[in-house]
PDB file of the backbone (N, CA, C, O) and the ligand in Angstrom, with CONECT records:
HET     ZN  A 101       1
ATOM      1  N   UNK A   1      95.983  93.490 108.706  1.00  0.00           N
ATOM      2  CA  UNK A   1      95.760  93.590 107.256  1.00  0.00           C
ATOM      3  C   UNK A   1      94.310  93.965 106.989  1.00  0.00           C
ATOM      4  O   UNK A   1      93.444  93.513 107.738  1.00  0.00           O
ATOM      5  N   UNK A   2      94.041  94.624 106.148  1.00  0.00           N
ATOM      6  CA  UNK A   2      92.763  95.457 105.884  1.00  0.00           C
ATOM      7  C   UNK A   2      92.388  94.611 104.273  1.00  0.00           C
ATOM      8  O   UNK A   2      92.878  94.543 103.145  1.00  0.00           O
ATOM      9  N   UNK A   3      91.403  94.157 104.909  1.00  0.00           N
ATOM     10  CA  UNK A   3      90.559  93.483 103.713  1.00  0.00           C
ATOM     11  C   UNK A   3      89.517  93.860 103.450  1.00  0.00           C
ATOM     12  O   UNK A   3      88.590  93.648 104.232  1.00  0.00           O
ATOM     13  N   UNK A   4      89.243  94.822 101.788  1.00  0.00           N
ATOM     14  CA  UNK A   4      88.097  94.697 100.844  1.00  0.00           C
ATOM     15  C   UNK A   4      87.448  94.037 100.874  1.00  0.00           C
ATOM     16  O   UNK A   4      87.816  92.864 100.928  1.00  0.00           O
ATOM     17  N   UNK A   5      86.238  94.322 100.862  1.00  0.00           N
ATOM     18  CA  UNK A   5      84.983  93.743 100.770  1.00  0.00           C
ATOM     19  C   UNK A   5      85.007  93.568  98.460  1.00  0.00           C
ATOM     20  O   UNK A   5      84.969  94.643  97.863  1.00  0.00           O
ATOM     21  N   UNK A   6      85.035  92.941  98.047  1.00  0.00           N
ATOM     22  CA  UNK A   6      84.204  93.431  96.331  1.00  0.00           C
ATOM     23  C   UNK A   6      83.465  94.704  96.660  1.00  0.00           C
ATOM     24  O   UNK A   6      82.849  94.933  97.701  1.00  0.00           O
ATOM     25  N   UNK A   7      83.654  95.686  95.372  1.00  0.00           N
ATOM     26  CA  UNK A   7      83.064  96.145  95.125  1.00  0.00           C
ATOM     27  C   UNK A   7      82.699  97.856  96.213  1.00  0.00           C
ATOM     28  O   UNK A   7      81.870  98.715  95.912  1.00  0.00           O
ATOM     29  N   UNK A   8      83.488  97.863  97.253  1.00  0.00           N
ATOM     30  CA  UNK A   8      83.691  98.649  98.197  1.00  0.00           C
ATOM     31  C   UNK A   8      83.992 100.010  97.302  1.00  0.00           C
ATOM     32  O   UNK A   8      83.061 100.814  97.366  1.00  0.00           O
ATOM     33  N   UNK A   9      85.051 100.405  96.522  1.00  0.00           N
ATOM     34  CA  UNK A   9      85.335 101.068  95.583  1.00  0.00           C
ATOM     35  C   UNK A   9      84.816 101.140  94.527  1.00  0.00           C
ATOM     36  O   UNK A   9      84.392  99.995  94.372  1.00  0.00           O
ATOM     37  N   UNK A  10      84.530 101.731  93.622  1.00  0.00           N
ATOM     38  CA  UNK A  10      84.190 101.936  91.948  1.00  0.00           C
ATOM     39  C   UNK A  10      85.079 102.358  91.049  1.00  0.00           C
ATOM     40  O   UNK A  10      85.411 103.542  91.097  1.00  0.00           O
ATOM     41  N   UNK A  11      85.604 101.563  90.129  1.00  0.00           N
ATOM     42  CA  UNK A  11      86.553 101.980  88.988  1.00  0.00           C
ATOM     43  C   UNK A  11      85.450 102.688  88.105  1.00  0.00           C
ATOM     44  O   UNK A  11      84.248 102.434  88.027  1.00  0.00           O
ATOM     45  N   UNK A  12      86.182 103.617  87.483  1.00  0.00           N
ATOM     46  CA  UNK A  12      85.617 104.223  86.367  1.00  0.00           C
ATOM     47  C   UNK A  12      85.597 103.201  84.982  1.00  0.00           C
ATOM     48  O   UNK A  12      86.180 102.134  85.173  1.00  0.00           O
ATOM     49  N   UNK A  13      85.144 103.344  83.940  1.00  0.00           N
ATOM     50  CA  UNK A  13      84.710 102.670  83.137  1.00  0.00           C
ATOM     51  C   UNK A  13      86.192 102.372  82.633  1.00  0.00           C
ATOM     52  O   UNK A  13      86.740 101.276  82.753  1.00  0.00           O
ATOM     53  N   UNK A  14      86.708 103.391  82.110  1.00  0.00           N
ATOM     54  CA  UNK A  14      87.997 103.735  81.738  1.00  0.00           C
ATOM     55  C   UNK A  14      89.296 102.859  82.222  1.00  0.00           C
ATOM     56  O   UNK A  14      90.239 102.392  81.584  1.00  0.00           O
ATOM     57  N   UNK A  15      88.862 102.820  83.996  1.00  0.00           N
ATOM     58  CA  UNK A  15      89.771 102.271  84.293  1.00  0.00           C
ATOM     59  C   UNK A  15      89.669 100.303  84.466  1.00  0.00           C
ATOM     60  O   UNK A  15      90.585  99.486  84.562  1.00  0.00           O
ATOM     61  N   UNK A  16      88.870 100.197  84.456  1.00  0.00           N
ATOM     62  CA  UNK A  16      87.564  98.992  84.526  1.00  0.00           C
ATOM     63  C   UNK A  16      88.632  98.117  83.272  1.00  0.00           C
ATOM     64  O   UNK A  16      89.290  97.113  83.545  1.00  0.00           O
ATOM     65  N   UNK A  17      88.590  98.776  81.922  1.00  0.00           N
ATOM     66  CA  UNK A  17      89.085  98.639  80.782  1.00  0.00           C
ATOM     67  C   UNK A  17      90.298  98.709  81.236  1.00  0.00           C
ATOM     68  O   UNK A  17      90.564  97.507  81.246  1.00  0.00           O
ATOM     69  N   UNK A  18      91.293  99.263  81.644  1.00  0.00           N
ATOM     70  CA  UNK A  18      92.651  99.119  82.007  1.00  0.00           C
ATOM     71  C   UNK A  18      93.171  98.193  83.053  1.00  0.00           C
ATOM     72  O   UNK A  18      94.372  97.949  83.167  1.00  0.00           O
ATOM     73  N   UNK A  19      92.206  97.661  83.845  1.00  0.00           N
ATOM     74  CA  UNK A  19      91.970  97.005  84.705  1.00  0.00           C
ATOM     75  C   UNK A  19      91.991  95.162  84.516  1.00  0.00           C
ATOM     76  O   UNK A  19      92.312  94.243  85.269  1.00  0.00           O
ATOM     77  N   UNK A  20      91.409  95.251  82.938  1.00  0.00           N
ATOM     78  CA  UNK A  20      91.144  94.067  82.247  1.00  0.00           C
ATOM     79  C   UNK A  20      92.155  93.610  81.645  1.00  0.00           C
ATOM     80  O   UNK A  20      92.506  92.430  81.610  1.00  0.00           O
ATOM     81  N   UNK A  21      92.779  94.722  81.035  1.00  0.00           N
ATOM     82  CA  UNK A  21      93.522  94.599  80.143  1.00  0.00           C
ATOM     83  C   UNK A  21      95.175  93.647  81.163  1.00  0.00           C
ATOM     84  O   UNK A  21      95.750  92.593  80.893  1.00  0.00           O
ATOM     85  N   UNK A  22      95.367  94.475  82.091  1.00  0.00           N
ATOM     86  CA  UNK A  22      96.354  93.911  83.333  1.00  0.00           C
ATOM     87  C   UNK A  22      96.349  92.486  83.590  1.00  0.00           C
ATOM     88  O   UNK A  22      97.191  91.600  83.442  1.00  0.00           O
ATOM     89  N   UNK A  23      94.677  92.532  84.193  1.00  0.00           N
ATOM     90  CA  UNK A  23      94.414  91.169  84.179  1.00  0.00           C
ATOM     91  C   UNK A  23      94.780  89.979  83.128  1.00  0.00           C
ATOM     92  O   UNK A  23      95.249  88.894  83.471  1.00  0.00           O
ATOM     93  N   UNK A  24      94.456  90.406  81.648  1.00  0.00           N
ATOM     94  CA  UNK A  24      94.887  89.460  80.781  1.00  0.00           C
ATOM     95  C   UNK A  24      96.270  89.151  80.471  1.00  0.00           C
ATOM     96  O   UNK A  24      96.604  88.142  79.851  1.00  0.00           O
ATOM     97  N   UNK A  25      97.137  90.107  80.947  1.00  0.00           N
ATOM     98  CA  UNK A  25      98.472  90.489  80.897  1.00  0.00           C
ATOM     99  C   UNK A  25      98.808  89.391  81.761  1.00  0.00           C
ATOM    100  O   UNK A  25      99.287  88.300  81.452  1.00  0.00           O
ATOM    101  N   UNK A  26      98.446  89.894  83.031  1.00  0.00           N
ATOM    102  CA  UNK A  26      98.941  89.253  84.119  1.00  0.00           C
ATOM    103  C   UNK A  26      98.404  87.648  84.513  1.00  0.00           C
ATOM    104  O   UNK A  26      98.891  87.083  85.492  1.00  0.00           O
ATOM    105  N   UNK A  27      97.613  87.138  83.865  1.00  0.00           N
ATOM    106  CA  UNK A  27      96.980  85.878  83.807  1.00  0.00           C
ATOM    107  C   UNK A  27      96.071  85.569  84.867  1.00  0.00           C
ATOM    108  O   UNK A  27      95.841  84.449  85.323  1.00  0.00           O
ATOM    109  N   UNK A  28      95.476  86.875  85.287  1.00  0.00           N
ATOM    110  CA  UNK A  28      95.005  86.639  87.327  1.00  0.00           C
ATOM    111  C   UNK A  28      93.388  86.236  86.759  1.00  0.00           C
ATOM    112  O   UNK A  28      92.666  86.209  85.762  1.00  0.00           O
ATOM    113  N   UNK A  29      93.433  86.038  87.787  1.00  0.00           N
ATOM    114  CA  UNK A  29      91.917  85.556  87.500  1.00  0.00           C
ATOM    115  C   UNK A  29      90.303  86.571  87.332  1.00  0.00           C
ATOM    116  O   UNK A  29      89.315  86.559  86.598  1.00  0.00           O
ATOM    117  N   UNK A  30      90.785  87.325  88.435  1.00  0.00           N
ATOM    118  CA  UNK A  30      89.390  88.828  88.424  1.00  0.00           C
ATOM    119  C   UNK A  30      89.981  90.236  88.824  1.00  0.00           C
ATOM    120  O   UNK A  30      91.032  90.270  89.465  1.00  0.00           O
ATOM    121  N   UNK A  31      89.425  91.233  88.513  1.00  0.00           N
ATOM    122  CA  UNK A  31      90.163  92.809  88.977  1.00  0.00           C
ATOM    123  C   UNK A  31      90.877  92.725  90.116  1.00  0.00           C
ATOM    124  O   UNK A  31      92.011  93.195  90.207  1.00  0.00           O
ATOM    125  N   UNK A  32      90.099  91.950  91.345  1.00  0.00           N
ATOM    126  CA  UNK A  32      90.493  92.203  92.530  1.00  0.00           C
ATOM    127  C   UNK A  32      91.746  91.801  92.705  1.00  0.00           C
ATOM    128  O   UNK A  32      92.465  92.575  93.337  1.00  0.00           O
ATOM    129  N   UNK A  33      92.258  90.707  92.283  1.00  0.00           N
ATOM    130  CA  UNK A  33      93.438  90.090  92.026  1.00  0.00           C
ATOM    131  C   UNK A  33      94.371  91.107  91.498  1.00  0.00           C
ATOM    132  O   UNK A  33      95.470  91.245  92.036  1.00  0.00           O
ATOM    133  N   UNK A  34      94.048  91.772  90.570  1.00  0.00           N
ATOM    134  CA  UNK A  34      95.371  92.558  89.916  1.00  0.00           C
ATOM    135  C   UNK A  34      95.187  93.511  90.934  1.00  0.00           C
ATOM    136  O   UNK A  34      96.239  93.403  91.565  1.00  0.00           O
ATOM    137  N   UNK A  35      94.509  94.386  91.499  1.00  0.00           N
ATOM    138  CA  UNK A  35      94.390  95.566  92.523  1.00  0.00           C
ATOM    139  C   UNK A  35      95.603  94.973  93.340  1.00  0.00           C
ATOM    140  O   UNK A  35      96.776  95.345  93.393  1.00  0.00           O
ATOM    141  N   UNK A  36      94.813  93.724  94.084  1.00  0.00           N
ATOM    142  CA  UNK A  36      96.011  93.428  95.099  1.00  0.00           C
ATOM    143  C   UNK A  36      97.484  93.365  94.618  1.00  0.00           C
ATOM    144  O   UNK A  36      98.292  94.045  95.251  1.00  0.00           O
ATOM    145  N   UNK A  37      97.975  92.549  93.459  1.00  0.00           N
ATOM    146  CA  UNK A  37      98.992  92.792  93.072  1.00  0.00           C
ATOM    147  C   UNK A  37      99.916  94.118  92.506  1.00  0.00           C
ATOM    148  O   UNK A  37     101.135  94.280  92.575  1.00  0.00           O
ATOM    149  N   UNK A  38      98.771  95.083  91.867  1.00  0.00           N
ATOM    150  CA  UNK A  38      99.358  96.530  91.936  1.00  0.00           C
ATOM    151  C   UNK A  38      99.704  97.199  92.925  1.00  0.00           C
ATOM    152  O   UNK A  38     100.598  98.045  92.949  1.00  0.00           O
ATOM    153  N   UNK A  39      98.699  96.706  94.201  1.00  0.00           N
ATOM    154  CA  UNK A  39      99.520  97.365  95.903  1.00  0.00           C
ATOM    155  C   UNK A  39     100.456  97.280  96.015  1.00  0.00           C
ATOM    156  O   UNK A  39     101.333  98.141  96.092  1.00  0.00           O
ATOM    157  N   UNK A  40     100.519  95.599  96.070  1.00  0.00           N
ATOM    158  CA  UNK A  40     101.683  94.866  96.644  1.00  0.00           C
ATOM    159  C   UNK A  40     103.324  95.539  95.515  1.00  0.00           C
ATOM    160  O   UNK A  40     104.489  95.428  95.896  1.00  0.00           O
ATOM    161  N   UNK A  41     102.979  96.035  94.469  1.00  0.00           N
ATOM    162  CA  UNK A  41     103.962  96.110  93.676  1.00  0.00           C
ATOM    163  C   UNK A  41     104.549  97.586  93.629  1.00  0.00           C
ATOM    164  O   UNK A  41     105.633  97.927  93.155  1.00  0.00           O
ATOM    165  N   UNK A  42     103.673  98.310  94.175  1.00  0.00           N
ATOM    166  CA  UNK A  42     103.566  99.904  93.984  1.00  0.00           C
ATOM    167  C   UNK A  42     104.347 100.110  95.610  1.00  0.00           C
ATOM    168  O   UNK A  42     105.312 100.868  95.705  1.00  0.00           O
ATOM    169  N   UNK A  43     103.889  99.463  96.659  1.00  0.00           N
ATOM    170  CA  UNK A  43     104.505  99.687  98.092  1.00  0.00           C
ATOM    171  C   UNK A  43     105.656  99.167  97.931  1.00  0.00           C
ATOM    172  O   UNK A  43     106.467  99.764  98.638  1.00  0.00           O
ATOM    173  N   UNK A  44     106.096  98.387  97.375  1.00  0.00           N
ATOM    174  CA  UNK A  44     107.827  97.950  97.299  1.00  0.00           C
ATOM    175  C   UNK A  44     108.605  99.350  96.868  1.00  0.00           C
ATOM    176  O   UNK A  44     109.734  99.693  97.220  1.00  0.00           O
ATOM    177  N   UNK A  45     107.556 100.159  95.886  1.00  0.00           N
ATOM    178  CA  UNK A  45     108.637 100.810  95.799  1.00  0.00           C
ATOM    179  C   UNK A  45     108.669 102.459  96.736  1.00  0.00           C
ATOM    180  O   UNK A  45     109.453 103.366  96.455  1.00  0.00           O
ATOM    181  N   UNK A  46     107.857 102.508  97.609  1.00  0.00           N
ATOM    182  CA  UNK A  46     107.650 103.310  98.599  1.00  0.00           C
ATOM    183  C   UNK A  46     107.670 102.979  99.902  1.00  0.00           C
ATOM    184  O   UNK A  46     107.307 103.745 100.794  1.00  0.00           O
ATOM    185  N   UNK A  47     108.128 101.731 100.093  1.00  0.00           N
ATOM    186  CA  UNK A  47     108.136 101.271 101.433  1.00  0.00           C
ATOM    187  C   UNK A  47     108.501  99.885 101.879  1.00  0.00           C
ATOM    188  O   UNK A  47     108.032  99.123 101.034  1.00  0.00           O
ATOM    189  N   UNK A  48     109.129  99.195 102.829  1.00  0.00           N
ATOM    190  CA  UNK A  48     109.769  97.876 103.543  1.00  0.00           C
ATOM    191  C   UNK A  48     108.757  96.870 104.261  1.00  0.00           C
ATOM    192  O   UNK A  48     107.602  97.270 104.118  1.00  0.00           O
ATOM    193  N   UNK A  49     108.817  96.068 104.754  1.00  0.00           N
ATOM    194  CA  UNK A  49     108.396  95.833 105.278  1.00  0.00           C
ATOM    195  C   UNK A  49     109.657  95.595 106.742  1.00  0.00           C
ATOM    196  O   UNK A  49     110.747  95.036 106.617  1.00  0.00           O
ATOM    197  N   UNK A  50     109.158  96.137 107.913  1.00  0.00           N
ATOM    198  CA  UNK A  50     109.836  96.906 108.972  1.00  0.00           C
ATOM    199  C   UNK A  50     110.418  95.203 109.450  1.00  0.00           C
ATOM    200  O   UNK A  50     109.671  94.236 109.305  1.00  0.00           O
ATOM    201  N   UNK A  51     111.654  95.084 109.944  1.00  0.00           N
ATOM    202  CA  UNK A  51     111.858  93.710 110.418  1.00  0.00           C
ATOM    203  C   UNK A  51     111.944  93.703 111.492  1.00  0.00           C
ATOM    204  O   UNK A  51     112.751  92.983 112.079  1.00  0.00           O
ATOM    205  N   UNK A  52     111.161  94.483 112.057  1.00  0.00           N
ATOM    206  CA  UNK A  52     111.354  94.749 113.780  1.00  0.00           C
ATOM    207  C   UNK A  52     109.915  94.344 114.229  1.00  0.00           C
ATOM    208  O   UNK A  52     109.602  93.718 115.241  1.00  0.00           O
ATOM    209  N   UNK A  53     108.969  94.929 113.076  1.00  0.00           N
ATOM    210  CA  UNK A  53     107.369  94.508 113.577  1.00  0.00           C
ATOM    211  C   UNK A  53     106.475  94.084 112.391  1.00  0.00           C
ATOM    212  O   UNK A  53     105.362  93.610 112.617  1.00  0.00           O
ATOM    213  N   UNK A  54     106.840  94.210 111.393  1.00  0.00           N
ATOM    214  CA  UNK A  54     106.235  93.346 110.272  1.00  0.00           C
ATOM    215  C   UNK A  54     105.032  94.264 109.844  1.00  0.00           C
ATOM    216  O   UNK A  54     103.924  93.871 109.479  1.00  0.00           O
ATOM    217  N   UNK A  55     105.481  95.614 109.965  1.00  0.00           N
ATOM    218  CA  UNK A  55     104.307  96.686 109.492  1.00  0.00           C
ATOM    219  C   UNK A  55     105.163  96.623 107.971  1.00  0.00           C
ATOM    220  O   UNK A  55     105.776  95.764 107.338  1.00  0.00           O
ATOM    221  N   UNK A  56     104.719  98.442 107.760  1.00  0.00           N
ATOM    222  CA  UNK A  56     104.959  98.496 106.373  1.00  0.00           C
ATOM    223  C   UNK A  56     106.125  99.804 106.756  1.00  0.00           C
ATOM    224  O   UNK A  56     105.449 100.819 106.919  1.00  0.00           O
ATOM    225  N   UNK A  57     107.268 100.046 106.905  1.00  0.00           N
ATOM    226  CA  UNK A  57     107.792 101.297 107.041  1.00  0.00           C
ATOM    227  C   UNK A  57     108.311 102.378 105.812  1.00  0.00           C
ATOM    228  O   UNK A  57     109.210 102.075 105.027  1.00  0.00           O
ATOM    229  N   UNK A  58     107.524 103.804 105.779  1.00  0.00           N
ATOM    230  CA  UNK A  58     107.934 104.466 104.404  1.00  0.00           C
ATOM    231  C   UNK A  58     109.572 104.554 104.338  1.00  0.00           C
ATOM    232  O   UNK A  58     110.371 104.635 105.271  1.00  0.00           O
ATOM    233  N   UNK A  59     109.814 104.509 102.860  1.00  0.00           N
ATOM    234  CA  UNK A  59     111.244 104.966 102.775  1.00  0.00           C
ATOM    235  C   UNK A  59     111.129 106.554 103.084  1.00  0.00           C
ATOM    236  O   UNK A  59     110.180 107.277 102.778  1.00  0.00           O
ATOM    237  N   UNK A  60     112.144 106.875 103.662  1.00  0.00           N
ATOM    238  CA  UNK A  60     112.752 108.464 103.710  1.00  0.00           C
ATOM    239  C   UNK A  60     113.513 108.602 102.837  1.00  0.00           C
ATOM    240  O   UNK A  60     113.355 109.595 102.127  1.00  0.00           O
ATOM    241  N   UNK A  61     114.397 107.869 102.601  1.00  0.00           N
ATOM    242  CA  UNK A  61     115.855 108.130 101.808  1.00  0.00           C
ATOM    243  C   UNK A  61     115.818 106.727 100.868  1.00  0.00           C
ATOM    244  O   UNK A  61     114.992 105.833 101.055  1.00  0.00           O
ATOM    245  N   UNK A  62     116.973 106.690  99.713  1.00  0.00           N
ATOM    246  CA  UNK A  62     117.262 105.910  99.588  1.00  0.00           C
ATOM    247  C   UNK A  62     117.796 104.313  99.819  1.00  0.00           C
ATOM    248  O   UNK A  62     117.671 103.258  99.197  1.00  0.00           O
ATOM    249  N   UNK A  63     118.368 104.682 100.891  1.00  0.00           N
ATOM    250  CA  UNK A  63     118.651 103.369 101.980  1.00  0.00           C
ATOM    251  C   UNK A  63     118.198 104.108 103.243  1.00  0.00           C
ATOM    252  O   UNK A  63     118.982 104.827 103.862  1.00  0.00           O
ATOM    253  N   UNK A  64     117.087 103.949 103.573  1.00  0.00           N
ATOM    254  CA  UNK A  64     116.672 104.704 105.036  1.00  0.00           C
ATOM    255  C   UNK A  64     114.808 104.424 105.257  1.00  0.00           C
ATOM    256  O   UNK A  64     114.069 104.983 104.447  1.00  0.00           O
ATOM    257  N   UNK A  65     114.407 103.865 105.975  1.00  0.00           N
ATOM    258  CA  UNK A  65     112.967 103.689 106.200  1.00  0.00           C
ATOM    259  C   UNK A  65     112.428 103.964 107.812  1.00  0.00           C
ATOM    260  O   UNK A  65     113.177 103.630 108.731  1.00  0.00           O
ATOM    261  N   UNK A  66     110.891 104.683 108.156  1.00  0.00           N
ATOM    262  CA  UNK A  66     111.396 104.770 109.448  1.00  0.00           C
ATOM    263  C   UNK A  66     109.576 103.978 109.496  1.00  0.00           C
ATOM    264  O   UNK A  66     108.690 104.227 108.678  1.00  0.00           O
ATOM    265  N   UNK A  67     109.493 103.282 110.373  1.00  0.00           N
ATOM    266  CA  UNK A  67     108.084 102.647 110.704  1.00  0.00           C
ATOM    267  C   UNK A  67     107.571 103.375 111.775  1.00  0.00           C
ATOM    268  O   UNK A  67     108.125 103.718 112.820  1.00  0.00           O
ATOM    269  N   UNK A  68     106.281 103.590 111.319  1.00  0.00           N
ATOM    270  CA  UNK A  68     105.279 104.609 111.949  1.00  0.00           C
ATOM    271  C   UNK A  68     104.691 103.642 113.231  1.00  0.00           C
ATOM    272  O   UNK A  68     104.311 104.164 114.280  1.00  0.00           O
ATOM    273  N   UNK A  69     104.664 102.056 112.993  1.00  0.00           N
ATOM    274  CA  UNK A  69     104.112 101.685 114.080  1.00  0.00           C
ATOM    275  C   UNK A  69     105.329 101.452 115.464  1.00  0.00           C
ATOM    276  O   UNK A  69     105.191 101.886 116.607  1.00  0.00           O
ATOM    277  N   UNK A  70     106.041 100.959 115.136  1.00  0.00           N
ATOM    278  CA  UNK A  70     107.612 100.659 116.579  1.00  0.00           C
ATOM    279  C   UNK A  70     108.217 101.429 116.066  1.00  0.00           C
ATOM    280  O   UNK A  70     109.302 101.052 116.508  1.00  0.00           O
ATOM    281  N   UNK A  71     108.553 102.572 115.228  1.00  0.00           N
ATOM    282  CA  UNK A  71     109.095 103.749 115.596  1.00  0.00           C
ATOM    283  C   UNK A  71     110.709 103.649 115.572  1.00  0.00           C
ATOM    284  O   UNK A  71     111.549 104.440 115.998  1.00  0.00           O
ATOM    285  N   UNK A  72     110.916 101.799 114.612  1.00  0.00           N
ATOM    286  CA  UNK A  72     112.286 101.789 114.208  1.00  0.00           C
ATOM    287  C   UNK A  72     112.775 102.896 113.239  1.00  0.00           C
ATOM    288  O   UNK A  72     111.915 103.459 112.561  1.00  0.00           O
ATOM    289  N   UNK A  73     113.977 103.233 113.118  1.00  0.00           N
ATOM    290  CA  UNK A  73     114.356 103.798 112.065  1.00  0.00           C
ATOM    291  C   UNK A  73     115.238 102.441 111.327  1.00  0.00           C
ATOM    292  O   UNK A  73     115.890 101.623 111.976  1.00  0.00           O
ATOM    293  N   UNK A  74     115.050 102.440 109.616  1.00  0.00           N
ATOM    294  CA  UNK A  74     115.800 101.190 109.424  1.00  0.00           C
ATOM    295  C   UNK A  74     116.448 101.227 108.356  1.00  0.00           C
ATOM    296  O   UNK A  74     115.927 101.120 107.246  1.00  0.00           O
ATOM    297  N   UNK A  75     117.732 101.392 108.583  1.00  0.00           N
ATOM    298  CA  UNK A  75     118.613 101.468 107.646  1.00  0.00           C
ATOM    299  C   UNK A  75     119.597 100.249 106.324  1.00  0.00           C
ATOM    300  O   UNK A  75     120.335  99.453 106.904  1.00  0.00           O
ATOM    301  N   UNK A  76     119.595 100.160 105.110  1.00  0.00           N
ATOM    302  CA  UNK A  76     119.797  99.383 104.264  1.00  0.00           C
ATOM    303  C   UNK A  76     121.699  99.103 104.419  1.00  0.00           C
ATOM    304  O   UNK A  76     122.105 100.210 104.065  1.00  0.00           O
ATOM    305  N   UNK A  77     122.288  98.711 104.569  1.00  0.00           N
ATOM    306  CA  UNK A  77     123.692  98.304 104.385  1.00  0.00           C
ATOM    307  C   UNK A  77     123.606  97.029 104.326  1.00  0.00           C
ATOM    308  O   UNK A  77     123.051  96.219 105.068  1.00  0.00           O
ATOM    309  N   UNK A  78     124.511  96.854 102.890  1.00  0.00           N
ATOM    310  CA  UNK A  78     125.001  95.569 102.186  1.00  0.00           C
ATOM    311  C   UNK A  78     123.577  94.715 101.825  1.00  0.00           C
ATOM    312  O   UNK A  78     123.471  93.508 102.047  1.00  0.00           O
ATOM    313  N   UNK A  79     122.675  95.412 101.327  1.00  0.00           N
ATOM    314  CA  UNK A  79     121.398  94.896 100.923  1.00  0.00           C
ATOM    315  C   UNK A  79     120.688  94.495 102.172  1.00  0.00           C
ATOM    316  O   UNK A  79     119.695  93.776 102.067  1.00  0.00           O
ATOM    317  N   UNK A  80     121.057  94.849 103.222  1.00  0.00           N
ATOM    318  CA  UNK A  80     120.373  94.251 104.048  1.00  0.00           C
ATOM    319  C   UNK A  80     119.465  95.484 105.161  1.00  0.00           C
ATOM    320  O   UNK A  80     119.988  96.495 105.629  1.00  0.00           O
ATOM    321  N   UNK A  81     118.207  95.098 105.356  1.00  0.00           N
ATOM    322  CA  UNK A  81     117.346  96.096 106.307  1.00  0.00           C
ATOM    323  C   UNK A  81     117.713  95.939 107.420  1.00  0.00           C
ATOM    324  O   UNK A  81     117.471  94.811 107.848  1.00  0.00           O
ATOM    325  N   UNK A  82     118.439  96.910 108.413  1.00  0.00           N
ATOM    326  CA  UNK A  82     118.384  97.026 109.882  1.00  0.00           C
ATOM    327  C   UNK A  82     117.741  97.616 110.133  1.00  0.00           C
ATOM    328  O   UNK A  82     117.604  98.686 109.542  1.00  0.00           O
ATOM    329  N   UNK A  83     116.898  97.211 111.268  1.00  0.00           N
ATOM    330  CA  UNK A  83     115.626  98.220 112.359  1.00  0.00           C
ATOM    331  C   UNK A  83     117.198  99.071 113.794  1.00  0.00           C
ATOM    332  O   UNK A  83     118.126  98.465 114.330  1.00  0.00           O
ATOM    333  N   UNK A  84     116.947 100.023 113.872  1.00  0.00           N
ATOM    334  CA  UNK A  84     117.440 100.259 115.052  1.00  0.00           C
ATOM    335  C   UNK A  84     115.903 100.712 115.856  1.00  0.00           C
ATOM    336  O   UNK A  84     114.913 101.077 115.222  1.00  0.00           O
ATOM    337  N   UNK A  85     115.949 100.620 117.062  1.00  0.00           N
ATOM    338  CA  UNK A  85     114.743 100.768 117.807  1.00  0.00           C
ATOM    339  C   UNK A  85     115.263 102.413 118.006  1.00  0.00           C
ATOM    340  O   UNK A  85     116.376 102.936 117.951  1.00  0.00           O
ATOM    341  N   UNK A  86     114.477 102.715 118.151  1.00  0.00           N
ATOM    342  CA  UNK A  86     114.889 104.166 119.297  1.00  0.00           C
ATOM    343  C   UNK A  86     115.323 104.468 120.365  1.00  0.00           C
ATOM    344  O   UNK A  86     114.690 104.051 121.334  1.00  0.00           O
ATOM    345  N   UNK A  87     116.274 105.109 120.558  1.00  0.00           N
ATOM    346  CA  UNK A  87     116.652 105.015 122.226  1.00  0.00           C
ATOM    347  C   UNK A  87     116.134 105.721 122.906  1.00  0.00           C
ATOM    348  O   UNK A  87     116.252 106.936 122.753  1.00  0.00           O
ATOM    349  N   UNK A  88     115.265 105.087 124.045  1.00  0.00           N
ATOM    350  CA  UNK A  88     114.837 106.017 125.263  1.00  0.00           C
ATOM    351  C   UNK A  88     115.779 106.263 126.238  1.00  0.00           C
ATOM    352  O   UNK A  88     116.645 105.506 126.676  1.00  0.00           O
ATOM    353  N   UNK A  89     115.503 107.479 126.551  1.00  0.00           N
ATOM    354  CA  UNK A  89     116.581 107.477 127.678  1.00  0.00           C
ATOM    355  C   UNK A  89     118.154 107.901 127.255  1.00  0.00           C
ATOM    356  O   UNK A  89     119.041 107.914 128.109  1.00  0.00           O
TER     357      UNK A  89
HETATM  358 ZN    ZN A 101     108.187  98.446 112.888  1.00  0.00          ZN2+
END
């Protein structure tokens, strides 16, 4: 997991203000807080978390994700994420 330092980035003023505004929305306590929660909320909808290695795997398809780190491909049936590994060989 890759952790920010504060202040590593610069919001624009603009966004600084949109930034606040979330925050008050969202009841969090400082920017950094809502950042993290906009990740966390924005990758759900571009990506799994892989149940084979606990990375992050992009969706391809609608029910279909393939993880860049173990190289599962992982498919959704009956709400549920399967990793298939790859077959060597
Ligand atoms: Zn994986």
């Amino acid at each position: 997991m890759i952790e920010y330092a504060p202040n590593t980035f610069a919001l624009s003023d603009d966004e600084q203000e949109m930034v606040d505004l979330l925050k008050e929305e969202m009841n969090l306590a400082n920017r950094e807080e809502v950042m993290h929660l906009l990740v966390k909320q924005a990758i759900q909808r571009v990506a799994i978390t892989c149940p084979n290695c606990g990375h992050y795997a992009k969706r391809t398809e609608e029910n279909k994700a393939e993880c860049r780190s173990c190289l599962s491909v992982i498919t959704l049936s009956e709400d549920i994420w399967d990793a298939n590994l790859p077959v060597s060989g």
